[in-house]
N, C-alpha and C positions, 0 to 999 in steps of 0.2 A: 504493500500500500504506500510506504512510504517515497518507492520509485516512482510510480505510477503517480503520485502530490508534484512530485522535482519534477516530472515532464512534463505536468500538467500547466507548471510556476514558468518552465521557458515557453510552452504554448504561449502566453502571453508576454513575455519579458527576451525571448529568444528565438525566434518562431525558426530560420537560419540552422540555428546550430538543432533544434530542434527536430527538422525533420531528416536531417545527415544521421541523428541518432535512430529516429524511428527506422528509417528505412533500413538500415543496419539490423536493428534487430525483425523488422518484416523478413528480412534474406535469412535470418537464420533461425527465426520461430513464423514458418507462414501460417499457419496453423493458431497463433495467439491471436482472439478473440480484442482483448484489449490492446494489446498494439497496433489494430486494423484498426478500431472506433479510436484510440489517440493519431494516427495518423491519418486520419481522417478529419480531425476537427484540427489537427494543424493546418491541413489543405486550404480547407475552411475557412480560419485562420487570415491566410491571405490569399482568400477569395480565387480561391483555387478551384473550382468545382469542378470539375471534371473530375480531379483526382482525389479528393472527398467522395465523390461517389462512388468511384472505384475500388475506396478503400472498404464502406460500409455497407456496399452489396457482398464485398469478399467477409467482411463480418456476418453479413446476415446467411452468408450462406455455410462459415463454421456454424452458425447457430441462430436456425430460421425460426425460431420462436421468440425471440428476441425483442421485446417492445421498444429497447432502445436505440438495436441498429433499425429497427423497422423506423421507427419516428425521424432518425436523422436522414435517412434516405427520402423519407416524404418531405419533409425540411429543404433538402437537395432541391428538388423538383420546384419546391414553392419558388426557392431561391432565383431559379434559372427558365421562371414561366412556362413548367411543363403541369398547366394548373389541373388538367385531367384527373393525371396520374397522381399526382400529390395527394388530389381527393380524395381519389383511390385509397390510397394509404392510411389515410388520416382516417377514412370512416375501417375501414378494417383495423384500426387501434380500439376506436372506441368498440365497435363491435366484438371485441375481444374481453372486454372489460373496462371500468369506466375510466374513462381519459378525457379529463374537460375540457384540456389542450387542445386535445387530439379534436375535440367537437365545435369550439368554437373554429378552429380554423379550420374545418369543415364547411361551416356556414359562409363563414367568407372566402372561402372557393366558389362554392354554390353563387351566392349572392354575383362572385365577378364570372362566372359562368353565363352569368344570365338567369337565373333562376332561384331569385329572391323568393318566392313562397316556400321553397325548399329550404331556403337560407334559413329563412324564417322559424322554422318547423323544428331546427336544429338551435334555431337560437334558445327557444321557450324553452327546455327540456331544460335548461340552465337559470330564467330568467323567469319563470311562472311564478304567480305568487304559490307557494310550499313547497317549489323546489329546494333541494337539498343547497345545502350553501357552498359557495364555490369560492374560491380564489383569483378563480378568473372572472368573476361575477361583471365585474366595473368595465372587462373588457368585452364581455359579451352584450352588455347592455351599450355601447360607444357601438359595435358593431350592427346589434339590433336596431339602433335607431336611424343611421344611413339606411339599412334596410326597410325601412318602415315610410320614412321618408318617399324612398323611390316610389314603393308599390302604394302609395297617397293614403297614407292609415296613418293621417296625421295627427290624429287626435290620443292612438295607441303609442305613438312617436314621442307626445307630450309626457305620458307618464312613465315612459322610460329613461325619458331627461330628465324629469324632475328626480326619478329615483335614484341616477347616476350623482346628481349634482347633491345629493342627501348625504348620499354616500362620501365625496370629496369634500362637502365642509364638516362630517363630521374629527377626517384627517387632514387638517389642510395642507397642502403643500407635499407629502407622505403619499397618498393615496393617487393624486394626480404624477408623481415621478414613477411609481412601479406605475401606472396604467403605461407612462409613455414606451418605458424601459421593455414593454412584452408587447406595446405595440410597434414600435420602429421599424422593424424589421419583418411588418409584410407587407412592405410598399412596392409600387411596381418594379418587378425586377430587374430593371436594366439599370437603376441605380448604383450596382455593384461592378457594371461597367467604370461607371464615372469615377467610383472611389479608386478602381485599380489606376496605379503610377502610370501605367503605358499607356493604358485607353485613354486616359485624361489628356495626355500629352498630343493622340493622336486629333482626339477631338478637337482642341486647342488651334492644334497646324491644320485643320480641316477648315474652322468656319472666324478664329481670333483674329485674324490678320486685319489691321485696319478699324477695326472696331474701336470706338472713343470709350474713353473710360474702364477698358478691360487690358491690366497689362499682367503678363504670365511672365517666366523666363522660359525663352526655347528650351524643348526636350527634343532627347533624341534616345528612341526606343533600341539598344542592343541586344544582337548584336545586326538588327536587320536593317539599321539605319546606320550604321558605321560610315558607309560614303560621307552620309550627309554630312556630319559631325566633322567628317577631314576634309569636308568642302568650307566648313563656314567659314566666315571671314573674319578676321584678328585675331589669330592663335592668342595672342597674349591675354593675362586672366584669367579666373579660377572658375573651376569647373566643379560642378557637387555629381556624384555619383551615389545612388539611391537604388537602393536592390526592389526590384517591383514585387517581390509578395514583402520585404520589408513594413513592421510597422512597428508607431512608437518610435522611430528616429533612428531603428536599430540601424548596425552595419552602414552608415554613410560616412561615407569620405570625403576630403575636400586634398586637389588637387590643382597644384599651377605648369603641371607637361598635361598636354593634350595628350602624348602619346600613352600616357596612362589608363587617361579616360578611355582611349580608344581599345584599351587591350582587353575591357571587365566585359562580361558577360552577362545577360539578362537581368540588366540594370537599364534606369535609365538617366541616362546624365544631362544636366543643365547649366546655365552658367549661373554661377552665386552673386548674387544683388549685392555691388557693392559699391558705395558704402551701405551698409544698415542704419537705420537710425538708431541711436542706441536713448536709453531711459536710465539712467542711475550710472550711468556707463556700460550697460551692458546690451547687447541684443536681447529682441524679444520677438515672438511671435501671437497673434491673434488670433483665438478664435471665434469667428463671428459664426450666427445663427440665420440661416435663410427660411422661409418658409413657404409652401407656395400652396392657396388653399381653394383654385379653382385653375384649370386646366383650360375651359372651354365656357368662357373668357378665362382669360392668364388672370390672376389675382395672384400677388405675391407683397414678403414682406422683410423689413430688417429687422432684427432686435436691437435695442438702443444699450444693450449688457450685453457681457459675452465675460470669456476668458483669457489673460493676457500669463504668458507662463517667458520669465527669465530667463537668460543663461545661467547659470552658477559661479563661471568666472568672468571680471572685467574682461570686457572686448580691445586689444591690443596688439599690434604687427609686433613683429620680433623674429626671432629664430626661431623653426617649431611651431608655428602660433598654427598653422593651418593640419597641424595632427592635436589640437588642442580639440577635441570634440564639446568639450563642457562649455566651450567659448564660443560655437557655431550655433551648436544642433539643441535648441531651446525646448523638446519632450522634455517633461516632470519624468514618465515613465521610467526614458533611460537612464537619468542620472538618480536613480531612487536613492543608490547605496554610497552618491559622491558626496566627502564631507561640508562639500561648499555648498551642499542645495540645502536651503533654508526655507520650510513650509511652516505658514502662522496656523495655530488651529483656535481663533479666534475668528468666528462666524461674522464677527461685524467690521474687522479691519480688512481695507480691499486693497493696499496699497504695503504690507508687508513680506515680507519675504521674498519669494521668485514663484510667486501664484499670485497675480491680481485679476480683479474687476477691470471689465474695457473700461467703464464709468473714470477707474481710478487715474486710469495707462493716460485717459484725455484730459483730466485734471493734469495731469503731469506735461502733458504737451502743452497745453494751455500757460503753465507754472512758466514753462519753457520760453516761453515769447512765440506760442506760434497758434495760429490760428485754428483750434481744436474740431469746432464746427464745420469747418472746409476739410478735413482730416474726416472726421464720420461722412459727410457728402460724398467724398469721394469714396469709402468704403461701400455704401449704400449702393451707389453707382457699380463699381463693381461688381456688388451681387446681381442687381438690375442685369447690368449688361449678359452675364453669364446666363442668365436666367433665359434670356432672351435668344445667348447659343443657343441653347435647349430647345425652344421653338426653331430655330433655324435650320437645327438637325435632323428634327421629325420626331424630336423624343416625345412631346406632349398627343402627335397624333399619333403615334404608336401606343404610348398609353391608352389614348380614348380607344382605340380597335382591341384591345386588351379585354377588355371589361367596362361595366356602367360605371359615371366619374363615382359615385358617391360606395360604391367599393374599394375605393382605394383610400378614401378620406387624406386629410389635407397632410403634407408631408414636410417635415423640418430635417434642412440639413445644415451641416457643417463645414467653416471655408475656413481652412489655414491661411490667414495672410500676414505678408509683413511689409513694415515701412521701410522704402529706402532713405538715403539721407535727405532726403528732399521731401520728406512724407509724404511721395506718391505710393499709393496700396499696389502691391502685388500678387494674384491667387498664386500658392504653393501648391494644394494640394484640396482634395473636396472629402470631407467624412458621410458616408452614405446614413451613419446612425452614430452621433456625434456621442463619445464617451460620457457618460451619467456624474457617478460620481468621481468622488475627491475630495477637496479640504472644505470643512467645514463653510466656509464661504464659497464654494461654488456650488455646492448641495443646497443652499440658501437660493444661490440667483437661478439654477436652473429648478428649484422646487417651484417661484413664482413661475418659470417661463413655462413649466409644466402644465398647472393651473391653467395661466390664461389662455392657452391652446384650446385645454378641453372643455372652455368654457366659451371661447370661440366657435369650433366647432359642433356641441353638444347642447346648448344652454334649451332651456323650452323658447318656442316659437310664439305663443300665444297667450303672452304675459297680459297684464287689464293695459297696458297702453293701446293695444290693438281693436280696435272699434269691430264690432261685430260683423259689419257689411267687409272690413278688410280680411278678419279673421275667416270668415266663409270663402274670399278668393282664397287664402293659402291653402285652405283646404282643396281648394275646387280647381284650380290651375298651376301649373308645374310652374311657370312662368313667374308667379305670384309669390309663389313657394320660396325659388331661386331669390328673387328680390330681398324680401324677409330675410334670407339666412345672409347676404352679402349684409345689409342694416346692420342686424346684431352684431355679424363678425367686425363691423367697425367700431360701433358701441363696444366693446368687449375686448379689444385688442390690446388696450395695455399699452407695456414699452415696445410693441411692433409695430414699426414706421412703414407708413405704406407707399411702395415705389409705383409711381403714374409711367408706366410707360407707354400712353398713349392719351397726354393730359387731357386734350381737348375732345376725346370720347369718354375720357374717364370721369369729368369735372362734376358730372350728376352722383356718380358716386360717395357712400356714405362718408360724411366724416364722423370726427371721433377722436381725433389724433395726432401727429405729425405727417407728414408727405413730404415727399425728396419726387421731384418729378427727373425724367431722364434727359 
């Protein structure tokens, strides 16, 4: 057991060295059970699928009764929009014995199937009044009420909300983080394109060129893109080299011979933004929160908080200074065990340690003599523009052919950016389902940002402001419906700033809050 904890500690802290061990022992125990299902969630891991799957059908097939390799193989499928089969799987758990997992994400296969009475049918079994209590209760009822929504059983929609919303202020802030934490992760699947290094890069050099307000650093995906990389122009300069199932910051290098870059293998390499701006004198990176909570119209949004994680060591040239990783590479994660990382566990100070509040990061610029306001604009922009690849690419209409919108419910992701010396923002990197916890001040700002999601989302529709002639259209028209939930989501929205990117058809739209138009 206690081997099987160590692999389980580099699955997330070593993913690298990690799977050179698995597979090592695959070759010499192929037959171990557990070492298929750990090298499997390594795959996983970093968003390997193909070879997670491989790992956990050869699991399921040392031991085909197996609820756990059966569940992460159905997991697989959801992961990579083989939503059939997933289904498949998922109702063969429960049907095996009870799995509320197993059922509610049943229902919303069904539900993006197309076949919300069915969804439905699977939801109640968890959600009736004197069913047995569940754990997933909070997440069946968010899922039930998109369902309810669609099929115009608005009124049964209303006391599913109000039952949810009972539910979360009886825990505030608690209740809304595990909903988000067990829902993040069945969004449409091609998400986990975006999060992979290479795909991101690819998309980037596809649709970024030229775009105002979106600036990346060139990647170049190895080893298939090597020409490129020895075509660019100005050898001179430092290159970062980023292994693409890398995560957490692991295993990156920074290098000033190209010809180094040039030798790594299924990595992918960029050039490092320099200067950084530095905060205390140190580099830092951002993490900002996008949200995008209608597809078909685009509705999307910023968070006005986020995460700001330090280097550990002052930022400074010297001899050496670029195999200095504690100096570069700003994960909290990698440097858990380095003496210089300094984490406050004091929920209300945002500006201690090398874990701040974005809120703090822009007091601090502001402190700085610079324009703080223009610094979030330009972030906002940013996400904006990116948002906006995504339509360019076909991602939103691929989505809509996927499944009905309100199956997928609205989705939050995560943008690694950093400032350079000039404090122009640049996307690093996109988190598909942006890491939860951590230090008590950021379990603080993502508990609110938690909240105001599901309350965006979820709230009842047919509170007494709603005059009864309005209240019979949302019953009675989809059109009327859609109206109503965009209102409240502005009413409701909190510290998420809403980007116009299309002002002067947006201008009818609710307010409620801040706006950054594009």
């Amino acid at each position: 057991m206690a081997l099987v904890d160590d692999l389980r500690y580099l699955i997330e802290y070593d993913i690298l060295k990690v799977k050179r061990i698995l597979r090592g022992l695959v070759a010499e125990m192929p037959r171990s059970f557990d070492v298929r299902i750990l090298l499997g969630d390594a795959h996983l891991r970093a968003l390997e699928f193909d070879g997670a799957m491989e790992q956990y059908r050869a699991a399921c097939a040392i031991d085909p009764k197996s609820r756990v390799a059966m569940a992460k193989v159905a997991l697989c499928q959801f992961y990579t929009g083989q939503y059939s089969a997933a289904l498949e799987g998922f109702e063969a758990l429960h049907g095996s014995g009870r799995d509320d997992v197993a059922l509610v994400l049943a229902g919303l296969l069904l539900h993006r199937l197309g076949r919300p009475g069915e969804a439905l049918a699977r939801f109640a079994k968890l959600t009736a009044p004197g069913a047995e209590a569940s754990v997933v209760l909070p997440f069946a009822l968010q899922a039930e009420i998109r369902a309810l929504r669609e099929a115009g059983r608005i009124d049964d929609a209303e006391l599913a909300s109000r039952r949810l919303m009972a539910g979360l202020a009886a825990r505030p802030g608690l209740a809304a983080s595990e909903l988000y934490q067990r829902a993040s992760s069945y969004d449409f699947h091609e998400w986990s394109r975006i999060a992979d290094k290479g795909q991101l890069a690819h998309l980037l050099a596809r649709h970024g060129g030229g775009q105002p307000d979106l600036r990346f650093p060139r990647g170049f995906v190895l080893p298939d893109e090597r020409e490129g990389l020895a075509a660019e122009p100005d050898g001179e300069g430092i290159w970062v080299i980023k292994p693409r199932g890398g995560q957490g910051g692991q295993a990156i290098r920074l290098t000033d011979r190209r010809e180094e870059a040039l030798a790594a293998e299924d990595v992918v390499v960029q050039r490092y933004i320099d200067p950084p701006y530095l905060v205390r004198g140190r580099k830092a990176h951002m993490r900002i929160y996008g949200l995008i909570t209608s597809v078909d119209p685009l509705r999307f949004y910023v968070y006005d908080d986020g995460i700001v994680r330090l280097a550990p060591r002052p930022y400074g040239r010297g001899e050496g200074w670029l195999g200095q990783v504690d100096m570069h590479v700003t994960n909290t994660a990698l440097h858990r065990n380095n003496p210089l990382l300094e984490v406050d566990q004091d929920a209300r100070r945002e500006d201690a340690g090398h874990v701040w509040s974005l809120k703090a990061y822009l007091r601090q610029i502001a402190a700085d003599g610079h324009d703080a306001e223009a610094v979030f604009t330009a972030i906002a922009r940013l996400v904006g523009r990116f948002v906006l690849l995504l339509r360019q690419d076909g991602f939103f209409a691929r989505q809509a052919a996927a499944g009905p919108a309100r199956s997928f419910g609205i989705k939050l992701f995560g943008m690694d950016v950093l400032l350079d010396g000039q404090l122009q923002p640049w996307l690093i990197e996109i988190q598909r389902s942006p890491a939860w916890g951590g230090t008590p001040m950021v379990n603080r700002i993502n508990a609110t940002l938690a909240e105001t999601m599901v309350r965006m989302a979820s709230s009842p529709l047919l509170g007494p402001d709603v005059p009864p002639g309005a209240a019979a259209s949302i019953r009675a028209d989809a059109a009327a419906l859609a109206r109503r939930e965009e209102t409240l989501e502005g009413w409701l929205r909190g510290g998420f700033v809403r980007i116009l990117h299309d002002p002067a058809g947006e201008r009818d739209a609710a307010r409620g809050g801040r706006e950054i138009a594009l």
